[in-house]
MARZA-326874 format. One record per residue (C-alpha): x, y negated, z; residue number from 1; chain. Coordinates in pm, whole numbers. Example, Ala and Ser with C-alpha at 12.3 -4.5 7.8 and 13.67 -1.06 7.14 Angstrom:
2
<node <1230, 450, 780>, 1, A>
<node <1367, 106, 714>, 2, A>
end
This chain:
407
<node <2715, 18772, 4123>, 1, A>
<node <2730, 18397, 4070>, 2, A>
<node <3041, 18352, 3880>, 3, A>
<node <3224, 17984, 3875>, 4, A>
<node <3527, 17844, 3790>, 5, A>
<node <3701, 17597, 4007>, 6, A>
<node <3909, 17345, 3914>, 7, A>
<node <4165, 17145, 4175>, 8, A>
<node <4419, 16854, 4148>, 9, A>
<node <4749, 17002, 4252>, 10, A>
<node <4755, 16666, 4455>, 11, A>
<node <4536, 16820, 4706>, 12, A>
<node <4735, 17151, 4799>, 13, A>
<node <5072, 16931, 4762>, 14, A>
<node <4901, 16716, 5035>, 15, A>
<node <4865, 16981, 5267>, 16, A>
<node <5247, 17130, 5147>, 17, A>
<node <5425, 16845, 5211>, 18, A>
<node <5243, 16828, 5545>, 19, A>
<node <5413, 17175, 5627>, 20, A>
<node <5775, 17042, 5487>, 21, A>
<node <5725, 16713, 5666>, 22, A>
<node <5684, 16916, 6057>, 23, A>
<node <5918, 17192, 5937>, 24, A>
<node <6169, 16923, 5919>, 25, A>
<node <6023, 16744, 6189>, 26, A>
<node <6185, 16497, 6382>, 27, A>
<node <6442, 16752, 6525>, 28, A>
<node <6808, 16793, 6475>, 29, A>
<node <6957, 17093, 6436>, 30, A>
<node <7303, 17167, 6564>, 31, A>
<node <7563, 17430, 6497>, 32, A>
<node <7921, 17480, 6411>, 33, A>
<node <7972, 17152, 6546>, 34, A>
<node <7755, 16962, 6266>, 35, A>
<node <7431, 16788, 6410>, 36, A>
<node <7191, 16741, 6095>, 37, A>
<node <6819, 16621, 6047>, 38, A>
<node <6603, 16673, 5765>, 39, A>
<node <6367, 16375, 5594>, 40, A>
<node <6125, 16462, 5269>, 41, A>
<node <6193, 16208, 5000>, 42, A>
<node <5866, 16162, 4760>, 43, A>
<node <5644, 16398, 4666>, 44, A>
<node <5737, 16748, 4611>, 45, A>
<node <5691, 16948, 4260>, 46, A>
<node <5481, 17278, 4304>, 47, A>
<node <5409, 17574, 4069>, 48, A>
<node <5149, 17903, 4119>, 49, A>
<node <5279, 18240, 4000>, 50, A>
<node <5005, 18454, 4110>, 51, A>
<node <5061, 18483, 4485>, 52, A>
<node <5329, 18276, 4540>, 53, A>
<node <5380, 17927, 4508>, 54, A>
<node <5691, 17767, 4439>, 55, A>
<node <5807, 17418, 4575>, 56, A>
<node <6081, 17180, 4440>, 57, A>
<node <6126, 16888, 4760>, 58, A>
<node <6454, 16628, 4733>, 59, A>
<node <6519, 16546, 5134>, 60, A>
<node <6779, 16349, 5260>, 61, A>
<node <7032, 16516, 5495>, 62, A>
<node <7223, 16284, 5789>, 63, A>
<node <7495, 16461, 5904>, 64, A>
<node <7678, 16381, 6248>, 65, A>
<node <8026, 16519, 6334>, 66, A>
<node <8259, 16443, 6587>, 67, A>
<node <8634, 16489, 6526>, 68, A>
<node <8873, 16483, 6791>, 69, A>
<node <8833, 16126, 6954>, 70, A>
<node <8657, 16024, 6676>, 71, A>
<node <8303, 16092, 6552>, 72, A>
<node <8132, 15995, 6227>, 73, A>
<node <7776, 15972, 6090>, 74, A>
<node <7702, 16079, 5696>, 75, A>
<node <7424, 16122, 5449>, 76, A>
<node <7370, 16338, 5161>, 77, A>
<node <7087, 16432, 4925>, 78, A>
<node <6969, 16783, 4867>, 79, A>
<node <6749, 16908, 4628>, 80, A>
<node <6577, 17263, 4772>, 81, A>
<node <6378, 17520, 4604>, 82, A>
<node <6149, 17696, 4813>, 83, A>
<node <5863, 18015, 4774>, 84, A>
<node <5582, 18063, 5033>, 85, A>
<node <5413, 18403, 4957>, 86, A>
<node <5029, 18417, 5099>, 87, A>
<node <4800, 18614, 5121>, 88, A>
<node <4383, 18593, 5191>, 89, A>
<node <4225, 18851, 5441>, 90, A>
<node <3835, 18979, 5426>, 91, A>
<node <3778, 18704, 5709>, 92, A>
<node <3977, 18435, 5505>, 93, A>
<node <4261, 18434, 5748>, 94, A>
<node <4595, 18285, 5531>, 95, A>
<node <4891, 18453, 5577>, 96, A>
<node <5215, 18316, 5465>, 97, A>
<node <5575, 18392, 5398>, 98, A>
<node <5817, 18127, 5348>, 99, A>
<node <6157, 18118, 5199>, 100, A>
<node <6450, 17850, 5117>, 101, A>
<node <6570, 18013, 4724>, 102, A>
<node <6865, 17809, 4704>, 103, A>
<node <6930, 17431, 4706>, 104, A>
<node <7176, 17232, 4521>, 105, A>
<node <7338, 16904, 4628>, 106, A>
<node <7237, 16561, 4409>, 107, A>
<node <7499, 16352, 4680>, 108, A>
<node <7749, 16582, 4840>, 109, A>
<node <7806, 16492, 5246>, 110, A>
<node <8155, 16379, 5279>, 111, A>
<node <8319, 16230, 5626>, 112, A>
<node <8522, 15947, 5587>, 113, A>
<node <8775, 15888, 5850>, 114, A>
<node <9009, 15576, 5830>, 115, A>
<node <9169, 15701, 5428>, 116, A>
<node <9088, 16051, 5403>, 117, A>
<node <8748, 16170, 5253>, 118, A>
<node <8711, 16473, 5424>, 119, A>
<node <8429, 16729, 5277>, 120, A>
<node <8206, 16856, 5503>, 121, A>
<node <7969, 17088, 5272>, 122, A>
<node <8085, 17395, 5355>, 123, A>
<node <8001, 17289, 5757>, 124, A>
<node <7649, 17182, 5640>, 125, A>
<node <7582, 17514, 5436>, 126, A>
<node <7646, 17669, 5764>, 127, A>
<node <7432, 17501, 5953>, 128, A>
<node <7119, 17498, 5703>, 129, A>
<node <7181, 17857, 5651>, 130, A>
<node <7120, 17916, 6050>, 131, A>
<node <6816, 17714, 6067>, 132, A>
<node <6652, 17864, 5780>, 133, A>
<node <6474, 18064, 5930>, 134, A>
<node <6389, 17847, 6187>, 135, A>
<node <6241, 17585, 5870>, 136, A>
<node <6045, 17844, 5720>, 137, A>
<node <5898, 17984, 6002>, 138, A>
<node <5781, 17599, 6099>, 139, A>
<node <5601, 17610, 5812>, 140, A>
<node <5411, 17895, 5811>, 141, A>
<node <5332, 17835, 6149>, 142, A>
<node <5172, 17484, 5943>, 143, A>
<node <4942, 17644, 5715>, 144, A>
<node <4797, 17907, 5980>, 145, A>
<node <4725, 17636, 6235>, 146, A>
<node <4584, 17376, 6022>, 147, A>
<node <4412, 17531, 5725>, 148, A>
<node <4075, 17661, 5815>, 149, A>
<node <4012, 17818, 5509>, 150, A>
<node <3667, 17984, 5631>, 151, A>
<node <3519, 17641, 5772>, 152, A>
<node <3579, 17508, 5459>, 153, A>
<node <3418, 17719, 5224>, 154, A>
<node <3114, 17742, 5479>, 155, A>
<node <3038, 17371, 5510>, 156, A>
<node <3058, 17371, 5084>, 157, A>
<node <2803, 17700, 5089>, 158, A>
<node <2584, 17526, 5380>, 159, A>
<node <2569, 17186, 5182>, 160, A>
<node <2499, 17367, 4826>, 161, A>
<node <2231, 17606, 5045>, 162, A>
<node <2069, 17277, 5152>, 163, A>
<node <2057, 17122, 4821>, 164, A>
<node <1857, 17429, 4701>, 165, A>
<node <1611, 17413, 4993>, 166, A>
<node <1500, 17055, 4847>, 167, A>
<node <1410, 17237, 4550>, 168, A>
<node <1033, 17419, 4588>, 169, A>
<node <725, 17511, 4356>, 170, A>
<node <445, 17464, 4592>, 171, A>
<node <643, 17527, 4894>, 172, A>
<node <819, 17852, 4699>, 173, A>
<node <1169, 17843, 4706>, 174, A>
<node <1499, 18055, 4610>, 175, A>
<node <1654, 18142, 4931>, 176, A>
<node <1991, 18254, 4890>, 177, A>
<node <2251, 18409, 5097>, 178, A>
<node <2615, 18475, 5033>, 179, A>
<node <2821, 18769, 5117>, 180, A>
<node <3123, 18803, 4958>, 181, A>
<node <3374, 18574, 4754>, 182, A>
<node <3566, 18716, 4458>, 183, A>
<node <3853, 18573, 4323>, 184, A>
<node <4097, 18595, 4064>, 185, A>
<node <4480, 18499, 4120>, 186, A>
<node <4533, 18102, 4035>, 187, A>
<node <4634, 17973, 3736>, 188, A>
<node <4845, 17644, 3728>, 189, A>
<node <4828, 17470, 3415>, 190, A>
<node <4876, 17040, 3339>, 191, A>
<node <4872, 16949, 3723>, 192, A>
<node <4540, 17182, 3739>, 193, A>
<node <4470, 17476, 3989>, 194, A>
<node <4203, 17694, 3824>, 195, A>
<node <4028, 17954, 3982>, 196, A>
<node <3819, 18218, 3814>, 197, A>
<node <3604, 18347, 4126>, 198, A>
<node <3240, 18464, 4194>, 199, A>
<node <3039, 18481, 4490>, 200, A>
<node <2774, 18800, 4557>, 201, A>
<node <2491, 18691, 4692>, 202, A>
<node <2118, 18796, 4837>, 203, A>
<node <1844, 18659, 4707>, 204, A>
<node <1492, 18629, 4775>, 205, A>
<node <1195, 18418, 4652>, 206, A>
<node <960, 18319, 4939>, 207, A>
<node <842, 18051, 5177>, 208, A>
<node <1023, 18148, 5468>, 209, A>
<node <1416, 18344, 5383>, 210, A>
<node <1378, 18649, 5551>, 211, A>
<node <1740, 18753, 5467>, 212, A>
<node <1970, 18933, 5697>, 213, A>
<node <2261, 18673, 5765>, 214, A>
<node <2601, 18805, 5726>, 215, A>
<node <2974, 18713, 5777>, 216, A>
<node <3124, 18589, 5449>, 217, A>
<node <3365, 18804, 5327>, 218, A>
<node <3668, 18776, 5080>, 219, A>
<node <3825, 19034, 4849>, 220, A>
<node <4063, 18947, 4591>, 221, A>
<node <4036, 19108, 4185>, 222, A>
<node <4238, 19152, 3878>, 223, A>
<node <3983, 19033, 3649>, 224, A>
<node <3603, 18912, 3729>, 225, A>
<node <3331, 19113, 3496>, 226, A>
<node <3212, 18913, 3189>, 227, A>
<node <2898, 18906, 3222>, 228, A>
<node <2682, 18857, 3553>, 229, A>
<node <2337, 18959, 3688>, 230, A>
<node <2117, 18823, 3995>, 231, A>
<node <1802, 19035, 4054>, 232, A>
<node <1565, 18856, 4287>, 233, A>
<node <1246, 18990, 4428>, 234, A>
<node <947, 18774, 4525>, 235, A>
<node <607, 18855, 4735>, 236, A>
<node <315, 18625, 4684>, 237, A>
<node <41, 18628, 4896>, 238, A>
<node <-294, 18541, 4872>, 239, A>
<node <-296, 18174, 5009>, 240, A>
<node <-61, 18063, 4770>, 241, A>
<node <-225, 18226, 4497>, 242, A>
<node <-537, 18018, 4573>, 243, A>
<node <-386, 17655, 4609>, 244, A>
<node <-226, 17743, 4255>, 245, A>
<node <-619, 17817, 4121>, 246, A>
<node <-751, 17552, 4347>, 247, A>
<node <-531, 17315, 4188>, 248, A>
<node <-540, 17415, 3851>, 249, A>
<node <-970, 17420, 3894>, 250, A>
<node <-956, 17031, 4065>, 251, A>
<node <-773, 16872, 3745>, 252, A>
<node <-1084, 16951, 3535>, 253, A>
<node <-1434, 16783, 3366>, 254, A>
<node <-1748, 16959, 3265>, 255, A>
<node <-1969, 16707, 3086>, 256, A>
<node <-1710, 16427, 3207>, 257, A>
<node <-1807, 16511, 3561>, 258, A>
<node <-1496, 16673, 3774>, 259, A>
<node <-1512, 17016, 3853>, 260, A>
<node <-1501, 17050, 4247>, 261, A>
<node <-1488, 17320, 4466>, 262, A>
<node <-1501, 17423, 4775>, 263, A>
<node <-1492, 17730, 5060>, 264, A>
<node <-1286, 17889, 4840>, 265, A>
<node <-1099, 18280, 4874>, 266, A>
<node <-902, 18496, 4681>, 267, A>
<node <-886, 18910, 4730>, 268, A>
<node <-585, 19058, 4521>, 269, A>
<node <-725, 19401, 4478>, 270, A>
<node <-482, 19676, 4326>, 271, A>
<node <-445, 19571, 3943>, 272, A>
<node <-746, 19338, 4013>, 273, A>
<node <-802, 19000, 4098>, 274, A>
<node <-1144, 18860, 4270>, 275, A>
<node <-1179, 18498, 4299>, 276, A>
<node <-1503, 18308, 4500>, 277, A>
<node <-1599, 17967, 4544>, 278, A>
<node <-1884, 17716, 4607>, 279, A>
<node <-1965, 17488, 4287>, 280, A>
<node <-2022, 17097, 4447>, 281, A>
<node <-2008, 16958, 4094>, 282, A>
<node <-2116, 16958, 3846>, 283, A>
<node <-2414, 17195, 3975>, 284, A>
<node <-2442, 17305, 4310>, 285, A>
<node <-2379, 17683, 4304>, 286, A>
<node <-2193, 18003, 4402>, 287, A>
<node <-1906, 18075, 4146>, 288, A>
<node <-1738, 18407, 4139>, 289, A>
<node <-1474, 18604, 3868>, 290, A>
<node <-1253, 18867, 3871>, 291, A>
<node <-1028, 18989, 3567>, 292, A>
<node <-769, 19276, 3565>, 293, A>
<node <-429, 19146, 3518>, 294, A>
<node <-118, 19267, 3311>, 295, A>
<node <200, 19176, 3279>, 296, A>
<node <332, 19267, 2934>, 297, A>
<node <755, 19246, 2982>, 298, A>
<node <883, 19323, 2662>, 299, A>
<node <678, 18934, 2546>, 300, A>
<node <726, 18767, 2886>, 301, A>
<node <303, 18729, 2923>, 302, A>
<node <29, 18785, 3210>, 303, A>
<node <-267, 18878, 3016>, 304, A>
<node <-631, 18889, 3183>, 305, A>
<node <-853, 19157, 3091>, 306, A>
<node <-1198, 19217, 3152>, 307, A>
<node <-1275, 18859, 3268>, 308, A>
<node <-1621, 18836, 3427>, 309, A>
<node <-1766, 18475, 3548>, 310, A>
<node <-2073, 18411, 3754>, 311, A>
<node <-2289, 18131, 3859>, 312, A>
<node <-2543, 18196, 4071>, 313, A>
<node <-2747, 17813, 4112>, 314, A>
<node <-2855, 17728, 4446>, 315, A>
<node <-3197, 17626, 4276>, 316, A>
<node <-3387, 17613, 3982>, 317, A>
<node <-3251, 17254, 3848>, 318, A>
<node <-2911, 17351, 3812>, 319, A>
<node <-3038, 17692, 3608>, 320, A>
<node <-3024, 17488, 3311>, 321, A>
<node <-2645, 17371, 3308>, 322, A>
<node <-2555, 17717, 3432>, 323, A>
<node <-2434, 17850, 3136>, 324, A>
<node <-2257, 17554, 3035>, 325, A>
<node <-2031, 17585, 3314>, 326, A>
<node <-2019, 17949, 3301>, 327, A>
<node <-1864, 17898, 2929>, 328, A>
<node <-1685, 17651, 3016>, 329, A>
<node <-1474, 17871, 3290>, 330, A>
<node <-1463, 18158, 3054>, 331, A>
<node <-1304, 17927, 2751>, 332, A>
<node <-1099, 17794, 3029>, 333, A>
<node <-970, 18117, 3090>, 334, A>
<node <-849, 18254, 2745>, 335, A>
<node <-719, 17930, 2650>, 336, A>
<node <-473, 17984, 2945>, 337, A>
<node <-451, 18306, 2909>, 338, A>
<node <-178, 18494, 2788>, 339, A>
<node <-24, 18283, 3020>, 340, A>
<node <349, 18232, 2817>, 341, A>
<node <543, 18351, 3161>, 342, A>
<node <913, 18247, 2937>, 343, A>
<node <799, 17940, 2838>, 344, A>
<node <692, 17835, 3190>, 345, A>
<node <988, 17976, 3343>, 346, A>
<node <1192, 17700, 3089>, 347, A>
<node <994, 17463, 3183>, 348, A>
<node <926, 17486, 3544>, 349, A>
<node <1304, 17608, 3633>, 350, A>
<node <1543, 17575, 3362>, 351, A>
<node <1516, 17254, 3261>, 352, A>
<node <1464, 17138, 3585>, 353, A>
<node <1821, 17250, 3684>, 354, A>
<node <2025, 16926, 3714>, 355, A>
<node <2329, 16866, 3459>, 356, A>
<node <2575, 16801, 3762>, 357, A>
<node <2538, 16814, 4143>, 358, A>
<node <2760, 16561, 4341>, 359, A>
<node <2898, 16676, 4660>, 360, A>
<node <3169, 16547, 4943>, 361, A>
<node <3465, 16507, 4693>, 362, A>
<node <3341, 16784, 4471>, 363, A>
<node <3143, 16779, 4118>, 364, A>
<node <2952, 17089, 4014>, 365, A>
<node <2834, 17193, 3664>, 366, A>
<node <2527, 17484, 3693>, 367, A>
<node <2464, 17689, 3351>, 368, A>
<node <2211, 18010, 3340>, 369, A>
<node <2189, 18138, 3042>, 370, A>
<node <1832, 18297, 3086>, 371, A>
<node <1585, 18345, 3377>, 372, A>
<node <1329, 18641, 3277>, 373, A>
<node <1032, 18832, 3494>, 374, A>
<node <1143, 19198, 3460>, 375, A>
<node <821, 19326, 3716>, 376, A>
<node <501, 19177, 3799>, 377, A>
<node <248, 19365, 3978>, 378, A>
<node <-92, 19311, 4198>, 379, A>
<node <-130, 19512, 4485>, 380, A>
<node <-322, 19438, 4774>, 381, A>
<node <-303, 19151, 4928>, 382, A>
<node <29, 19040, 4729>, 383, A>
<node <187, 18990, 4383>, 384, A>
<node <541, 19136, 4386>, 385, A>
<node <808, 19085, 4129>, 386, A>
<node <1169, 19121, 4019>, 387, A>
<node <1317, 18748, 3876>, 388, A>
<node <1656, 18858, 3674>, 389, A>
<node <1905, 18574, 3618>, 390, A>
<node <2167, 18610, 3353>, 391, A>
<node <2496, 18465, 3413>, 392, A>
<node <2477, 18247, 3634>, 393, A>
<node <2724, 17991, 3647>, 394, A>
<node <2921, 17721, 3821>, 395, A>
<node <3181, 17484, 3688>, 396, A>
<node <3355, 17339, 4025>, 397, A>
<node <3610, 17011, 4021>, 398, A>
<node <3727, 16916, 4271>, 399, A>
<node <3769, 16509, 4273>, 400, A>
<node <4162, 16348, 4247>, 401, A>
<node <4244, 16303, 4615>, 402, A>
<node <4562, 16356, 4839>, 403, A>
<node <4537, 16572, 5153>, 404, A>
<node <4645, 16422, 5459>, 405, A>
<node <4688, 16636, 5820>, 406, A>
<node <4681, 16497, 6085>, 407, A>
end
């Protein structure tokens, strides 16, 4: 699993509340017991996250229109209202929500004012909000499941975090990675901060081409994410790639300060054995073959070759003479690479190549692994297989200070 924790502006899901509040009050007036009254959000509304619920605190202004006899009168008052929307996430990220007005208190009490007499009308208005509760709340529930596409939005974030791994490759190798499931953890709501503890399981697979089985992103909800997290990955090299990485380790190098070329080159991955042929161009003309038996040591992280064998065969008698030069010179070649230091590349090559922050659309993300190790390496033929194992994987997720705005 690729654990993460995700941190959010309130700002941005007080955006999208107010939104809700804003058509739940709407432009509509609601009329009962004789009262006509219309809603307006004043400001910004106060939010808090217990778990599953989410409370709101929104101040709206009330106008109030009631006719009396021949007479009719129009009054204002200001109501502060406590609200609690209950959701819920299903396994295909469909939000469910469940609204309810708490209670409300008044900050300017509606009175109606006719000629000298102040007469209160509160007791009219509780009426009449208490029969269009239901009404409100169902407004805004009706909101949040119309207008928050909660899938498409974690989709376009996985596609554009997918792509910004596909521009990562080692000789056209790349870590091809699927998601299948997102775990999270109940919010927390601390200083004006949503935090998320979450994870998401993945497939994974080393290779050219991703030959992973796409699947429909899935959501479950948990009480507490595991500590520590693992992400084993297998790879399959094949014998093309094998050769471009000897080809191009076999170009970069001088015999006698001439370059050592090559050419009509192939490589046969025999079980436990590896046979490599060439022709010699310079700095002798001649056939070059060697083969070695290689082993991968876990417990130190190292390939080791054994029973290296190099030949030159010249392609006449002038280049006899130099023959063993070269031939030493591939053999010394070898054993100073070899043990090839598998942990130390694997820093080198990967770890420290893994940027300290990837900028996204509005979002800034903060990758830690703690170690990348080969558990398996093994020749077979035709192919080198292997087992990667990543240890806790991580993501630190902010989202940017922004207000959302429906529309």
């Amino acid at each position: 699993m690729l654990s993460f924790d995700f941190k959010c502006p309130y700002t941005l899901l007080s955006g999208y509340l107010d939104y809700a509040i804003d058509n739940a009050f709407g432009n509509d007036k609601y009329e009962t017991h004789g009262v006509t009254l219309k809603l307006q959000r004043r400001g910004d509304s106060f939010l808090n996250i217990d778990g599953n619920i989410i409370f709101i605190n929104t101040i709206a202004d009330i106008e109030v229109y009631k006719s009396v006899g021949l007479f009719s009168s129009e009054i204002k008052g200001v109501i502060d209202i406590n609200l609690a929307i209950e959701y819920d996430i299903s396994t295909n990220f469909r939000i469910t929500t469940k609204s309810e007005i708490l209670n409300h208190k008044w900050i300017e009490k509606p009175t109606l004012e006719i000629g000298i007499l102040n007469m209160p009308v509160e007791s009219l208005v509780e009426l009449a909000l208490k029969h269009y509760e239901g009404i409100i709340t169902a407004k805004m529930d009706g909101v949040v499941r119309d207008n928050i596409d909660l899938k498409s939005i974690i989709n376009a974030q996985l596609s554009t975090m997918k792509a910004n791994l596909n521009e990562k490759s080692f000789h056209g190798i790349k870590l091809n990675v699927n998601p299948t499931m997102l775990v999270l953890e109940k919010p927390i709501y601390k200083d004006n901060i949503i935090h998320l503890a979450g994870g998401v399981v993945v497939d994974t697979a080393i290779a050219k081409t991703s030959n992973l089985i796409e699947a429909p992103l899935t959501f479950k909800w948990t009480q507490q994410l595991e500590k520590d997290s693992l992400i084993l990955t297998s790879f399959e090299l094949d014998e093309p790639f094998l050769l471009e990485m000897v080809e191009s380790q076999i170009g970069n190098q001088e015999v006698g300060g001439k370059p050592l070329q090559i050419s009509h080159s192939n490589i046969a991955i025999l079980e436990n054995k590896v046979e490599f042929k060439s022709t010699l161009l310079s700095p002798i003309r001649a056939g070059l073959k060697f083969n070695a038996s290689p082993i991968y040591v876990e417990a130190k992280q190292e390939l080791i070759l054994q029973d290296i064998n190099v030949e030159i065969t010249p392609e006449s008698f002038l280049y006899k003479l130099s023959a063993p030069l070269v031939n030493k010179f591939i053999e010394n070649k070898l054993e100073g690479i070899f043990p090839l230091k598998i942990k130390s590349l694997i820093d080198e090559k990967i770890l420290k190549q893994i940027p300290e922050i990837m900028e996204l659309e509005h979002i800034n993300l903060t990758p830690v692994v703690k170690s990348i190790n080969l558990s398996k390496l093994s020749f077979k033929e035709g192919k080198v297989i292997g087992i990667v194992r990543i240890e806790n994987p991580h993501f630190t997720i902010v989202m940017q200070e922004q207000r959302a705005v429906l529309a």
